[in-house]
Structure formats: C-alpha cells, structure tokens
C-alpha positions in Angstrom: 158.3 80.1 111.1 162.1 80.0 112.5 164.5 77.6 114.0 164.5 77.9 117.9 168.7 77.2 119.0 167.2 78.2 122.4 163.9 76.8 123.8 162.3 78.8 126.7 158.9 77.7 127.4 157.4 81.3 125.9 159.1 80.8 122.5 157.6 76.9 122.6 154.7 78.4 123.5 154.4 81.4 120.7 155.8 78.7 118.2 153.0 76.0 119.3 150.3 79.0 118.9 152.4 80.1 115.2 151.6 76.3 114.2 148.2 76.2 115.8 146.9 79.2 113.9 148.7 78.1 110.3 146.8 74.5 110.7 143.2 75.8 112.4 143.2 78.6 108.7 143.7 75.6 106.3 140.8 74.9 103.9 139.7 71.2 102.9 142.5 69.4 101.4 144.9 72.2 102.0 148.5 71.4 103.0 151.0 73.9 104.7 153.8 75.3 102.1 157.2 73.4 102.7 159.1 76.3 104.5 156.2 76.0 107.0 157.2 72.7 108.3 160.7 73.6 109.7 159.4 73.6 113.5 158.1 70.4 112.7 161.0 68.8 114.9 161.0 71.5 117.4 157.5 70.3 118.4 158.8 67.0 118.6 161.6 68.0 120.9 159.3 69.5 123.2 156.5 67.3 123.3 158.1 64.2 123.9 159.9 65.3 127.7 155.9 66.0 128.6 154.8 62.7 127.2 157.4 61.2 129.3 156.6 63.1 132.6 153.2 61.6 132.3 152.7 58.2 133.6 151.5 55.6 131.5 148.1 55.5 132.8 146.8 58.6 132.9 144.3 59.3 135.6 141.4 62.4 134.5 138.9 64.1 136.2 135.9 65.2 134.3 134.7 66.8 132.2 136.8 65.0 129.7 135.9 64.9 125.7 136.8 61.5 124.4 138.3 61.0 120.5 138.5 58.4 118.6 141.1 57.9 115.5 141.8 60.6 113.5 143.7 58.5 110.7 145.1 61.8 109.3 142.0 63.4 108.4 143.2 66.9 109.2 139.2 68.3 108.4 138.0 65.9 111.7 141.5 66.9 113.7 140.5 70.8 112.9 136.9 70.2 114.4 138.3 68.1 117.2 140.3 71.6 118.1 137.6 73.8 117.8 135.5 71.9 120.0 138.1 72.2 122.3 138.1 76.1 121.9 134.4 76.3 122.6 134.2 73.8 125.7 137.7 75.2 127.5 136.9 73.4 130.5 136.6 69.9 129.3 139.9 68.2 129.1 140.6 66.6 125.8 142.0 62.3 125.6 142.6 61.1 122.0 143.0 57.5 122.3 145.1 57.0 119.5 145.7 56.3 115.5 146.6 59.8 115.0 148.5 59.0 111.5 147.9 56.7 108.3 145.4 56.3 106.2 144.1 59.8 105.8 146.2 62.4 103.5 147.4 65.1 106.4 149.8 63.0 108.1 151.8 65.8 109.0 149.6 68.8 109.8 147.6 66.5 112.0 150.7 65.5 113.9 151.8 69.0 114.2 148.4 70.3 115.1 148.2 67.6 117.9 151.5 68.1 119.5 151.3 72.3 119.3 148.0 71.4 121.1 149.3 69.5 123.7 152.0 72.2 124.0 149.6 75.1 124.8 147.7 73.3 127.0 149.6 70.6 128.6 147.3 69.8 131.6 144.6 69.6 129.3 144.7 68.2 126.5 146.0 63.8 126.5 147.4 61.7 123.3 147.7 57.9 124.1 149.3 55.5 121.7 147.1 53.7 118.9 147.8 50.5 116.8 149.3 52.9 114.6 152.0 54.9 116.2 154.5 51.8 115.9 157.2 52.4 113.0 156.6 48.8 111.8 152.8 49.8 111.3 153.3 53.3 109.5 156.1 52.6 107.6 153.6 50.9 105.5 150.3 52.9 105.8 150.6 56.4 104.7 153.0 58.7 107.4 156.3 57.3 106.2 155.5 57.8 102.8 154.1 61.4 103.2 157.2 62.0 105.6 159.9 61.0 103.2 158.5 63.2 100.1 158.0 66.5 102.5 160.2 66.3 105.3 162.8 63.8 105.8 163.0 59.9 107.1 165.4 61.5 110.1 161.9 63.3 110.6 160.1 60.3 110.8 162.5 58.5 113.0 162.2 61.3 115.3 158.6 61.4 115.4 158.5 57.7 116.3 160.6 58.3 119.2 158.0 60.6 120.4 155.3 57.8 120.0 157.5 55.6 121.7 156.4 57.7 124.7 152.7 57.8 124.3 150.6 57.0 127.5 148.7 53.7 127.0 145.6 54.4 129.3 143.6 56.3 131.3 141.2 56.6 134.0 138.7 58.8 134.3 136.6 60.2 136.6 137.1 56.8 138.2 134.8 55.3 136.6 136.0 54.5 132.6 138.7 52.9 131.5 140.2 54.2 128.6 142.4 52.6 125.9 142.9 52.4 122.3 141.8 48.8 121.1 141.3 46.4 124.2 142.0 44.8 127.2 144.5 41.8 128.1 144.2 38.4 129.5 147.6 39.5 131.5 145.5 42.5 133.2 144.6 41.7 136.8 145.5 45.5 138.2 145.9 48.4 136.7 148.8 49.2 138.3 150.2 47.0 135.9 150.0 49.9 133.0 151.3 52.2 135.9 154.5 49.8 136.1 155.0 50.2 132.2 158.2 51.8 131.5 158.7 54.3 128.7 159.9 54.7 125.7 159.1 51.7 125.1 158.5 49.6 121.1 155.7 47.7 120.7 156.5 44.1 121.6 154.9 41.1 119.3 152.9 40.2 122.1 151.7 41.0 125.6 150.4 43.6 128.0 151.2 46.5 125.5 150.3 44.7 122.3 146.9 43.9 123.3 146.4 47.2 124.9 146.9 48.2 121.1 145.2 45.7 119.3 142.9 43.1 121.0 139.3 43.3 119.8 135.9 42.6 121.1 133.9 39.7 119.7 131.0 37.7 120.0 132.0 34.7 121.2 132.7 34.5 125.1 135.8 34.4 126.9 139.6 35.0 125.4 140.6 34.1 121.7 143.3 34.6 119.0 142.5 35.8 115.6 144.0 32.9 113.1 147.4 33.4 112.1 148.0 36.7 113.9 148.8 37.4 117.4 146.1 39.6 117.6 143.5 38.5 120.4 139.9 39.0 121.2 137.5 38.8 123.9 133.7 38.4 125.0 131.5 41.0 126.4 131.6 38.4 129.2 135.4 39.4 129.9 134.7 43.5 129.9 131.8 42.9 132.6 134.2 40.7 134.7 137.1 43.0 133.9 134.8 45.8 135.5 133.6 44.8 138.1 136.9 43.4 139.6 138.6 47.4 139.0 135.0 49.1 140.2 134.7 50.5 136.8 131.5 51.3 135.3 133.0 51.1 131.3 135.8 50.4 129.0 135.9 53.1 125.7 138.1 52.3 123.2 138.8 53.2 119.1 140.4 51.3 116.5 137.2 50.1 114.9 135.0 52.0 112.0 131.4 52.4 113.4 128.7 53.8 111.1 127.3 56.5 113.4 130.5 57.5 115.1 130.0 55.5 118.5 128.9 52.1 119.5 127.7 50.9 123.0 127.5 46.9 123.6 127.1 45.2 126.8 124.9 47.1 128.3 127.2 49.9 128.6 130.2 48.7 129.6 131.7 48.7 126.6 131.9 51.8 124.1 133.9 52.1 120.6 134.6 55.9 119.4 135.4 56.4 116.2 136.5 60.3 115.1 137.2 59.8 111.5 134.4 61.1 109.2 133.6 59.1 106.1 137.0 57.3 106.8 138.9 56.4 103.5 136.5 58.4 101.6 135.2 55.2 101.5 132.9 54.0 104.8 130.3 57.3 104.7 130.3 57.0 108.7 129.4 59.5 110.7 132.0 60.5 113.4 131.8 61.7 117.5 133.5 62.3 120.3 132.1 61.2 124.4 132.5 63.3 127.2 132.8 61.8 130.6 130.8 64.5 132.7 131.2 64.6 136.5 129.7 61.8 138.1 130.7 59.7 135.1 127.3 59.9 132.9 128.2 60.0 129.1 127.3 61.8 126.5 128.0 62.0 122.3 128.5 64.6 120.0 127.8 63.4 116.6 129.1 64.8 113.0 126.9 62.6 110.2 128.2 62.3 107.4 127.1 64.4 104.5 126.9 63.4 100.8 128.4 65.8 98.1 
C-alpha cells in the first residue's frame, strides 16, 4: 500500500479494491502486517464527504440485505462481503455496532469503509450505540487503535462516525434503525432534519435512536439509573401505523438464532455477530427486504469446535 498526496476517484478506488482484497484473503484470527494499515486514514478521508452527502435517513429500494452488529468479528464482516459478491444486486444496510468487543477492530473498519468506497450507491453504514468515542474508548477500538495505529487515528475515525446516517426506509415499508424508536418521533422527517456531524447527545431523538430497547411492559419507560429508555410492542404497532409502515428492524441485542420477530411482525431484531464474545454460541443472519417488502433470513448457526 502507498500514501495518496493526490486523491482522484480511480486511485480511491484501486486503493479501496488494494484493501478489499488484503482483508477478503485473511484467515481466522489473522491481522494485516503494520505497514499494511498506512491507507487506513486515506479511507477515512474519503469515506466521510460520502457519509455526509447522504442524508440522515436513508431511503432504499429493494432488494436490500439487512446486518446486524458486527462487534469486530472480522470472520462475520468477511461473510457479510461475500454475500454481497454473490447477490450484486441487493443493496447492503448495516445498522450499526461496527467496532468493540470483537478482536478485528481495525480490519473490519477498513473493510467496511473500502466497501462503501467501491460501491457507494450500494452498500449503507448507519451509526450504532457504539460508534460514539465515549463508548469505544472503553470497549475494545481505542485500545486496539492506540497499540497499532495511533490515537490521532482514532480521533479521525470518530469524526467519520460522527457522520453516520441514523435511519433508513426501505422499500417504504421498514423502518430501519440501530436500537429503537423515541417518544420525541411523530414524523420521520424529523431524522431528515438531523444535522451532521453531529456527537451523541445524553438524551433525545439521536440517543434513543441508538439505544432505546424494547420491553414487555406497555407504553414508554426508563431503565433505572440510566437514560436509556424502553418501549412496548404497543408503541411499535402505533408507531406504524401512524408512518404506514409495515415493521421496525433494529440490532443492538444478542439473539440465539440470529433474528428475532415479536409483535406479530412489526418488530424484528438482527443480530450479525456469530457466537458473539466467544461466549453466547448464537447463531447469526442477515434479512433482505425483497420488492414488495416480504422478508426473508439467511442464517449462519453456530458450530461447535
């Protein structure tokens, strides 16, 4: 790999498709070699003015494959892009939680963004719980950042999530987002009117976009001691049919066999981390929104050693 001084869109592009291949030959556990990271801010550099010429709700027409969090686990990221390679005409949404927890903080990053480079009007990245510098400067990316690149590096690469779309649409039918929705949500337009870069705030439209949960119990709560809130399956179905919306997906939430659907489909949780931790032995999967807006998984179980 080389420095680029100069950045015309076919050196971005052979340098996006020089990181795509390194990443895509890795084995498991494999890292790239330390002079193999230098473009790592030059993909940063050039994602981050396409992020920012996307709105912040993001409206898709199928076919679109839906992922869940990645966490880092570069095996699931590597799958995620060779599903993409074998289905060329789906577009691709990850909603999120790209980084911490998992032990490829970087190749996954890099993989992403040289993903989004090639194929810009295909493949999406909105903004999980975890792209927020206050959140992984504790959970794994800051760490793995500062021992093989540098903090300027993570800095930088915060600014890009700074400009991560919150939502999308798609097909007109599902609502896309990373955790939840927000008692402050009456019209979409409302994520529209979001201006970027923007931090994550300690509460409100953005915050719960990020990190309100679904629960149980009916109606609008607040986890104790946290500002973290949760809703009923009573507040998706009103939610819905207010927007004309058939569903809600989100992530953020381990389920056992990779996807979840509750309230008689109007809620779906995605999860896209394999066996998450090393730890959960979950199975992972991906939805795709087809034309007309029917929905369909593909599941990787989990396998035992």
């Amino acid at each position: 790999f080389f420095r680029l001084h100069f950045c015309p869109i076919s050196f971005l592009m052979d340098l996006a498709t020089e990181v795509y291949d390194a990443i895509m030959a890795l084995g498991p556990r494999q890292h790239l070699p330390a002079a193999k990271l230098e473009p790592f801010r030059e993909l940063c550099e050039a994602v981050q003015p396409l992020l920012l010429g996307e709105p912040s709700l993001l409206r898709l027409q199928a076919p679109v494959r839906i992922c869940g969090d990645l966490h880092a686990q570069l095996g699931d990221a590597q799958h995620l892009a060779r599903l993409c390679e074998r289905f060329p005409s789906q577009k691709l949404l990850v909603l999120g939680n790209l980084v911490d927890r998992g032990w490829a903080n970087v190749e996954t990053v890099m993989l992403l963004f040289a993903m989004k480079l090639r194929r810009p009007q295909e493949v999406f990245l909105l903004r999980g719980a975890q792209e927020c510098s206050a959140i992984n400067r504790i959970y794994g990316l800051y760490d793995e950042m500062k021992k093989r690149l540098t903090v300027a590096d993570w800095k930088l690469v915060n600014q890009v999530f700074d400009c991560l779309p919150l939502a999308a649409v798609v097909d007109g039918t599902t609502l896309c987002v990373h955790s939840g929705l927000s008692p402050s949500l009456d019209r979409l337009e409302q994520i529209e009117a979001i201006g970027r870069p923007t931090e994550v705030p300690d509460s409100g439209l953005v915050t719960d976009l990020l990190w309100a949960s679904p629960d149980s119990h009916p109606g609008w709560d607040q986890v104790p001691e946290s500002p973290v809130l949760t809703f009923g399956l009573d507040v998706v179905k009103r939610f819905l049919k207010k927007q004309c919306l058939r569903r809600v997906i989100r992530s953020r939430e381990v389920v056992l066999r990779g996807y979840e659907i509750s309230a008689d489909g109007a809620l779906v949780t995605i999860f896209s981390a394999v066996n998450y931790c090393g730890e959960f032995e979950n199975d992972s999967a991906t939805a795709v929104v087809e034309e007309g807006g029917e929905l369909r998984f593909d599941v990787v179980p989990f396998k035992k050693k």
